[in-house]
Backbone bond lengths (Angstrom), bond angles and torsions (degrees), N, CA, C in turn:
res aa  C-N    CA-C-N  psi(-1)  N-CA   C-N-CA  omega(-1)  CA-C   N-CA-C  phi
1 X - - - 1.401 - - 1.530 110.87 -
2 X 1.489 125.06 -58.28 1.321 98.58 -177.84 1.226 117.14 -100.96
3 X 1.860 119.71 8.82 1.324 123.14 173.25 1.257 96.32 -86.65
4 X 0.932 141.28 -3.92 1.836 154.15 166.48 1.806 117.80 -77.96
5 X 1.642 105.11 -44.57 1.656 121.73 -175.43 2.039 87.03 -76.68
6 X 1.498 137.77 -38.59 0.935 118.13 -129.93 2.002 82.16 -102.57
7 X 1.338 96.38 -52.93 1.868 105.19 160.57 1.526 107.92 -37.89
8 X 1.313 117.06 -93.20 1.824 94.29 172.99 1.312 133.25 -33.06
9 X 1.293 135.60 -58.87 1.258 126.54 177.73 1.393 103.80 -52.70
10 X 1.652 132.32 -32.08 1.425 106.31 176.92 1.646 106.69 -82.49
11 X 1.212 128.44 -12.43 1.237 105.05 172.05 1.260 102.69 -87.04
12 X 1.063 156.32 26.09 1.384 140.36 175.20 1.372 107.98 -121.01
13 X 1.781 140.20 -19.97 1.215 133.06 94.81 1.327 133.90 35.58
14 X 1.470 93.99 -81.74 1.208 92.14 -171.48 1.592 103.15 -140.18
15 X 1.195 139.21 49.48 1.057 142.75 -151.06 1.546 112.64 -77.22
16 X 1.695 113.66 133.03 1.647 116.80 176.01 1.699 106.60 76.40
17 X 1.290 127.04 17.78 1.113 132.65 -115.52 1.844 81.20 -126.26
18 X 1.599 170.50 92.57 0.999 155.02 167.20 1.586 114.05 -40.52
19 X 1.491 114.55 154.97 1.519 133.62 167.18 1.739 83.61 -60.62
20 X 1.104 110.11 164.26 1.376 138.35 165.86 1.581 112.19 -77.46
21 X 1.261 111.35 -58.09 1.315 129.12 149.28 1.546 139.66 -136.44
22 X 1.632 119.81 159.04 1.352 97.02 -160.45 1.635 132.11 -60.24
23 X 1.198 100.32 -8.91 1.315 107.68 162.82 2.024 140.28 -97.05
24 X 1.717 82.72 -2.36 1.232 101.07 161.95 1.623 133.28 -51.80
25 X 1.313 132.64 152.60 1.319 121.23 159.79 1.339 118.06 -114.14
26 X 1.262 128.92 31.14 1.544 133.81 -167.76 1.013 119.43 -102.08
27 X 1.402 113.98 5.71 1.717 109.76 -173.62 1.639 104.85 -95.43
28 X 1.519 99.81 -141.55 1.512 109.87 171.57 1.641 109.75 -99.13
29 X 1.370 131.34 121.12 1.068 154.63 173.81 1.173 120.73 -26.44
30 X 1.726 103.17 -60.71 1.347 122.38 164.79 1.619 138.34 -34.93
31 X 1.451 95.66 -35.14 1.886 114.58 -169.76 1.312 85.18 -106.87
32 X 1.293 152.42 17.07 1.355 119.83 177.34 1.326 103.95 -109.77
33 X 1.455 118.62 89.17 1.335 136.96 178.94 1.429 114.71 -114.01
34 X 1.158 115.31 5.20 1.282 107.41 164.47 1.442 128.62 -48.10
35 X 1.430 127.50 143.07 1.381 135.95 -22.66 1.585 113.84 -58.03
36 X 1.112 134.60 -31.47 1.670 119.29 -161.34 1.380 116.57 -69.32
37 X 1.783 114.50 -20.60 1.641 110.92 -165.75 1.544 99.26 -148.48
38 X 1.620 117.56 121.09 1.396 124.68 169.68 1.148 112.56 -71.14
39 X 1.105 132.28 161.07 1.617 119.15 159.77 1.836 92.15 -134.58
40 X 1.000 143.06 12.66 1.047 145.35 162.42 1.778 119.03 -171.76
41 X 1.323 113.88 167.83 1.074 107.79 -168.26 1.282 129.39 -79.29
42 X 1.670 111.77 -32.64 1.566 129.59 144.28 1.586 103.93 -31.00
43 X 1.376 132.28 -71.69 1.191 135.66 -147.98 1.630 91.52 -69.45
44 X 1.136 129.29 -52.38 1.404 119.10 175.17 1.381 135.76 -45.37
45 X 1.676 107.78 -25.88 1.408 135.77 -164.29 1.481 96.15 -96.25
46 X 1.850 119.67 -45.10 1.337 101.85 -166.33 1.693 109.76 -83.17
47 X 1.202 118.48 -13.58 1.650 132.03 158.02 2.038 93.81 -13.72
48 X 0.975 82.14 -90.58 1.850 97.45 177.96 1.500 109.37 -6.56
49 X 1.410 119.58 -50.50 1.112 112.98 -153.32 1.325 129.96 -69.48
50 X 1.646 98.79 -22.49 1.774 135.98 134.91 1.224 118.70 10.03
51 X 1.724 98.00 -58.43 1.505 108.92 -148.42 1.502 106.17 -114.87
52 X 1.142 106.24 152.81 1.527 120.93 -167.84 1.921 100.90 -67.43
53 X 1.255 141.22 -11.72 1.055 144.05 -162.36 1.447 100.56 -138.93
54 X 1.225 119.58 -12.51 1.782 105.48 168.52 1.143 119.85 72.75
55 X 1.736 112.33 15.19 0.889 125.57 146.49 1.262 166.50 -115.55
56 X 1.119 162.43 90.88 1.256 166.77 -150.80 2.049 100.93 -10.57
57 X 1.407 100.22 120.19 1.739 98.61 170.94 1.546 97.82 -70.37
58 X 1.613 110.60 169.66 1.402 123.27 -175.01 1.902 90.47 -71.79
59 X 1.696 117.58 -48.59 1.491 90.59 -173.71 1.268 109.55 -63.25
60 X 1.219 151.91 -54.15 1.523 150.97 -169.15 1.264 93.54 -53.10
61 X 1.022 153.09 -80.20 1.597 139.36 179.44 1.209 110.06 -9.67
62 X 2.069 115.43 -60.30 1.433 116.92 -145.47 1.804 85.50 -85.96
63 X 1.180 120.54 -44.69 1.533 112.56 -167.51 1.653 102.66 -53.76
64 X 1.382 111.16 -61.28 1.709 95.22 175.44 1.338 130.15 -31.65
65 X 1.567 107.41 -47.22 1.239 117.75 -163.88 1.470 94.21 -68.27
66 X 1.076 125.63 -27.67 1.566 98.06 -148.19 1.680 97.23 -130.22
67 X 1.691 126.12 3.91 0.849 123.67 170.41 1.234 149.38 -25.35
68 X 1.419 112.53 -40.35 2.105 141.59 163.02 1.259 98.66 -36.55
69 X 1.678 128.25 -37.68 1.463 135.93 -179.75 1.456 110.01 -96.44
70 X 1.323 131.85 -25.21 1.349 115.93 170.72 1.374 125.93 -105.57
71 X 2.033 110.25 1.62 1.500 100.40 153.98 1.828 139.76 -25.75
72 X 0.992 94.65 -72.08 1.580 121.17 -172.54 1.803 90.92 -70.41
73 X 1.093 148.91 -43.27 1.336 132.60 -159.18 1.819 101.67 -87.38
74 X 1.816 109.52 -23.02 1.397 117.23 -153.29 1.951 78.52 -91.62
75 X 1.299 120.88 -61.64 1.566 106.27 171.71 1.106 133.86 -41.19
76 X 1.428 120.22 -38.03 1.284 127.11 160.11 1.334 121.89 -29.88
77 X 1.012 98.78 -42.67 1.870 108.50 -166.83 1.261 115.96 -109.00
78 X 1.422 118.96 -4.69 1.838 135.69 135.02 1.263 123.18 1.54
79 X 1.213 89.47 -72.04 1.470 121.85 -178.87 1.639 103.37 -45.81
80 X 1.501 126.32 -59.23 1.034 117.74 -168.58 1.584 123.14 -56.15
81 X 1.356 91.19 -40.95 1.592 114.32 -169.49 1.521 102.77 -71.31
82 X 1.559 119.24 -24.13 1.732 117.54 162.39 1.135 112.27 -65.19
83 X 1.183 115.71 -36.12 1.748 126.29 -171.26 1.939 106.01 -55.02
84 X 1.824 100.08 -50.44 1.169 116.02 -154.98 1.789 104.08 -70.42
85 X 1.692 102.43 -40.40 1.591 120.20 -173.07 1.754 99.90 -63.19
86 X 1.353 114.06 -44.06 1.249 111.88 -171.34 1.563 111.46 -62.67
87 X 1.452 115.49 -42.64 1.282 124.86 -171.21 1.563 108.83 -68.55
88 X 1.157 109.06 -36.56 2.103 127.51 174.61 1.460 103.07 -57.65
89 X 1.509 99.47 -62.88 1.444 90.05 -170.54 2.106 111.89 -74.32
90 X 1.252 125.76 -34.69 1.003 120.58 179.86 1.440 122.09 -54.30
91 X 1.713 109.12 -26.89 1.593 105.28 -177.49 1.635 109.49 -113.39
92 X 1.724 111.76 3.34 1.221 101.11 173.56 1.701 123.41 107.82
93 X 1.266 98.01 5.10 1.435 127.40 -163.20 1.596 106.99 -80.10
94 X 1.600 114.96 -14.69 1.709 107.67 -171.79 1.611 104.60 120.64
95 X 1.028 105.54 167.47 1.535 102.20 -159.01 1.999 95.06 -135.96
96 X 1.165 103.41 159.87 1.426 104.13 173.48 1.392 161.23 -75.99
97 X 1.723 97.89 -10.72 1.085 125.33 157.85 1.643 115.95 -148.77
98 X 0.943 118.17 -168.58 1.739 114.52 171.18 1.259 139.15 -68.14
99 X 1.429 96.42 -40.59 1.202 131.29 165.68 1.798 113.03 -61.91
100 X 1.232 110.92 -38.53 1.687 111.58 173.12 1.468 107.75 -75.30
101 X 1.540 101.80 -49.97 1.753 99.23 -178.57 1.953 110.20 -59.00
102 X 0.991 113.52 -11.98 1.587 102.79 -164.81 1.735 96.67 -98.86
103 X 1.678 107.04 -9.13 1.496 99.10 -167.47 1.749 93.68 -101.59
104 X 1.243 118.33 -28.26 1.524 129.44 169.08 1.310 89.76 -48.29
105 X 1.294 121.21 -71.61 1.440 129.06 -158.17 1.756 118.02 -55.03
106 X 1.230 96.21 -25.32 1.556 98.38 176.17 0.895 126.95 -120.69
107 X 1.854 130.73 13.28 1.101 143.55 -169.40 1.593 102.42 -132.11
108 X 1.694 105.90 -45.71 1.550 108.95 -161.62 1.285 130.88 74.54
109 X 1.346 125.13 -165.94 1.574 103.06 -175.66 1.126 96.50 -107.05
110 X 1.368 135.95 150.01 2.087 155.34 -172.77 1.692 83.09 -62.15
111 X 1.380 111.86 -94.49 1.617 115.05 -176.32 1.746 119.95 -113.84
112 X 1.489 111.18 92.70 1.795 113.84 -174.27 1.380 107.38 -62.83
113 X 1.883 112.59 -42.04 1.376 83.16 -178.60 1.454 121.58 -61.74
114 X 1.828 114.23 -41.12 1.617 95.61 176.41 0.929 125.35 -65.32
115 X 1.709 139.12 -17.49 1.318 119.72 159.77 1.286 125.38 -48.64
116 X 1.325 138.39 -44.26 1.312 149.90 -127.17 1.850 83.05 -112.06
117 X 1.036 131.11 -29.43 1.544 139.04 -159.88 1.942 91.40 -107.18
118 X 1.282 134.64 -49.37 0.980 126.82 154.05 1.588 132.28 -38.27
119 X 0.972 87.79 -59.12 2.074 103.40 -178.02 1.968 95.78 -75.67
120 X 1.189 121.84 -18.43 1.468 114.11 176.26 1.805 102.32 -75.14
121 X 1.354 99.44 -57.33 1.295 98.48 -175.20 1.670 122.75 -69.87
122 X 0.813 92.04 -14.60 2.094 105.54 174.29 1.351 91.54 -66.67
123 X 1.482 110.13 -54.86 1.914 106.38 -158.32 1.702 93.89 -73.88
124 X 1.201 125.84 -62.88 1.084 123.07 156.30 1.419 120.45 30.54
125 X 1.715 94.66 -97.95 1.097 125.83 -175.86 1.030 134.85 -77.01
126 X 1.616 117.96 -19.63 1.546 136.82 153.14 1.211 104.06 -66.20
127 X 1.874 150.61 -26.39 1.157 139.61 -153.35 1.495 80.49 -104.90
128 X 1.536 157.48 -33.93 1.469 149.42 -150.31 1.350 106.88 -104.44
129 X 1.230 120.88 -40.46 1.942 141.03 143.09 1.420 110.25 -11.94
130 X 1.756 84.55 -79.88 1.914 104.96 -179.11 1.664 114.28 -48.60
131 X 1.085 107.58 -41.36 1.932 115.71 -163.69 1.184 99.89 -87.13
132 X 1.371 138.72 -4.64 1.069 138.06 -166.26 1.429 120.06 44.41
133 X 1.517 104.46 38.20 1.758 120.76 143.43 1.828 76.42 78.07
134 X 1.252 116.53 33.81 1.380 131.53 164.88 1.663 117.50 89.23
135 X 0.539 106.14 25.07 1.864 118.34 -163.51 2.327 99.49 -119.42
136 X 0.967 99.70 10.66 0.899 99.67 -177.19 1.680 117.13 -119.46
137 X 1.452 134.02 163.82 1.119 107.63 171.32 2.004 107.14 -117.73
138 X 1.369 107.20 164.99 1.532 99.90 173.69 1.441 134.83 -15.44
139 X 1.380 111.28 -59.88 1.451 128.30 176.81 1.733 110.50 -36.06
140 X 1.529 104.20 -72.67 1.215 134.97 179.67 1.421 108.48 -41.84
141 X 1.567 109.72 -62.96 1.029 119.98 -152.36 2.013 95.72 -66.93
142 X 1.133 91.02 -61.33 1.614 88.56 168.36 1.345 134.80 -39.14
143 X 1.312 115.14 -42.92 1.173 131.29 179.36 1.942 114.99 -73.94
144 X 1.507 111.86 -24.96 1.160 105.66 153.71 1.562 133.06 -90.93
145 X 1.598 102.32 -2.10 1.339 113.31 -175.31 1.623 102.12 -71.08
146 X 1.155 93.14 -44.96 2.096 103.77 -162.49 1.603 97.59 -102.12
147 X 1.487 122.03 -5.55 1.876 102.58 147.34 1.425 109.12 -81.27
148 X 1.307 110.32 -27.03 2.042 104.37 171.52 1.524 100.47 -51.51
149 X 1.188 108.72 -77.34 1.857 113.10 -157.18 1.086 113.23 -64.04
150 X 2.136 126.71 -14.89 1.670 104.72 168.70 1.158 95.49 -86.46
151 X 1.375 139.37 -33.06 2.127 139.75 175.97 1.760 94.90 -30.20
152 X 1.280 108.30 -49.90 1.389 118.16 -173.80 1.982 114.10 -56.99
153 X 1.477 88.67 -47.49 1.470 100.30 -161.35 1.503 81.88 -81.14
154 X 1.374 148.03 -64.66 1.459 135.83 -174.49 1.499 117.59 -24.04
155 X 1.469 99.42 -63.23 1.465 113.34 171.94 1.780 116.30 -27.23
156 X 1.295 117.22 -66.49 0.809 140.92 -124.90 1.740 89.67 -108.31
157 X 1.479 117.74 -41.36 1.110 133.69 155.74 1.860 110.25 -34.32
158 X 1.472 117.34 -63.84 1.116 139.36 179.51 1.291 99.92 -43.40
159 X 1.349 123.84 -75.26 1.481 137.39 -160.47 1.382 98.23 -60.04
160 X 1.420 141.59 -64.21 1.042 139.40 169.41 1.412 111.79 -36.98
161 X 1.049 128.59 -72.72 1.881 134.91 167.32 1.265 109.92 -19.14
162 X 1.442 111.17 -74.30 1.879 116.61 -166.04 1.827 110.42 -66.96
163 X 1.871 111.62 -18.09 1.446 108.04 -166.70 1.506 100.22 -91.77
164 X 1.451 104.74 -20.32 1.633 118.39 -160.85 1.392 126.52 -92.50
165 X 1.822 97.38 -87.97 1.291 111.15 179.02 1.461 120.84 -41.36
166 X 1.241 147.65 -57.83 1.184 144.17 -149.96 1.450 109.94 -76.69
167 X 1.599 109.11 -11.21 1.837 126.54 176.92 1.480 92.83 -71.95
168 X 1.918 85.12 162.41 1.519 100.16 169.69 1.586 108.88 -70.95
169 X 1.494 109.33 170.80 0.900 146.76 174.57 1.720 137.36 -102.66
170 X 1.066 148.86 89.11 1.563 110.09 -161.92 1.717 94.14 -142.22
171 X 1.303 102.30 168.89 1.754 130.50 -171.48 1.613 102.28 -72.37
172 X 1.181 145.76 149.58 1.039 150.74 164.51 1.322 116.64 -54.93
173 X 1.624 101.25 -31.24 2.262 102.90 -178.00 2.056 92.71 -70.00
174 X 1.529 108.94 -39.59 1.333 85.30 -150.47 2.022 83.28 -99.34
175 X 0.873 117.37 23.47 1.681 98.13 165.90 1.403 144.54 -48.86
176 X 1.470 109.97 125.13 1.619 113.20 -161.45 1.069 121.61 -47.14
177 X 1.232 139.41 174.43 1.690 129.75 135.47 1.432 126.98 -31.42
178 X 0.889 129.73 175.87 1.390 132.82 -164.06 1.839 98.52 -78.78
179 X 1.612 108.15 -62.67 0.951 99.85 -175.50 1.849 134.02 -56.64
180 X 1.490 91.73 -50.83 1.544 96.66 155.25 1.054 132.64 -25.98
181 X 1.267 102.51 -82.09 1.867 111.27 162.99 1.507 106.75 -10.86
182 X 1.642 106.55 -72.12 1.266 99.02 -168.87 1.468 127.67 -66.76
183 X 0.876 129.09 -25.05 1.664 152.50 -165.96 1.666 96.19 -77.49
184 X 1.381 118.98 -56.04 1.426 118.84 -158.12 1.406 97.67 -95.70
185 X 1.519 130.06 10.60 1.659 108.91 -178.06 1.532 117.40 -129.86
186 X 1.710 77.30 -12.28 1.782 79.57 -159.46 1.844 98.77 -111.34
């Protein structure tokens, strides 16, 4: 939840927005999926710079290449990794990028106990859901647990897709005005 409020507000900031460089943290939060997801062709190219040979690894090759097919399966599973950031940052566990740990670090969390009392009762209630309030067995129960949370990540996949992807994109040297930015990406 608020490693989520502090990630959005920076993508909305600076939204569609590239790192400066690939090791930068100044861009938009959101697109920095490198290796599994390009969002432009620069961003694919400056990946490289990573690497001691300047070149593209064989997986970063194959994920680019073939990404159009692992959108929707790589969001899917989003979801989990929100699950995991929320739970890290709520009990203190480390944060997800640098940029989160330095804003944890200087902000802290708004309300820990309700995080920590939130994320109890979410799991909670997703684990009594899943079992079918016990009537269920392991298999099942699992198997509706993690079609709940990718249903979730699809969703959410979608909304991101139709508000996002089809917007511009741009480099940090040539970044718009403020307003622009916002108008043309989001």
């Amino acid at each position: 939840m608020q490693w989520w409020k502090n990630k959005h507000n920076g993508h909305h900031s600076v939204p569609n927005l590239h790192n400066s460089s690939a090791s930068a943290q100044d861009g938009d939060p959101d697109i920095d999926t490198m290796p599994l997801l390009a969002w432009s062709l620069k961003q694919a190219q400056s990946f490289r710079e990573l690497q001691e040979d300047g070149k593209d690894s064989s997986f970063v090759s194959f994920m680019i290449k073939w990404q159009v097919f692992f959108y929707f399966p790589i969001l899917l599973l989003a979801r989990i990794s929100w699950m995991n950031e929320s739970f890290k940052t709520a009990y203190g566990l480390g944060a997800a990028s640098a940029n989160a740990a330095l804003e944890l670090k200087r902000k802290g969390l708004q309300y820990p106990r309700l995080e920590k009392t939130g994320i109890a009762i979410h799991h909670l209630w997703m684990a009594a859901f899943s079992c079918g309030f016990g009537k269920f067995g392991l298999a099942k129960s699992l198997g509706i647990y993690f079609t709940a949370t990718c249903s979730c990540g699809l969703l959410l996949a979608l909304v991101f897709g139709l508000g996002h992807n089809g917007m511009a994109t741009y480099d940090a040297v040539s970044r718009p005005d403020f307003w622009k930015l916002q108008v043309t990406t989001t």
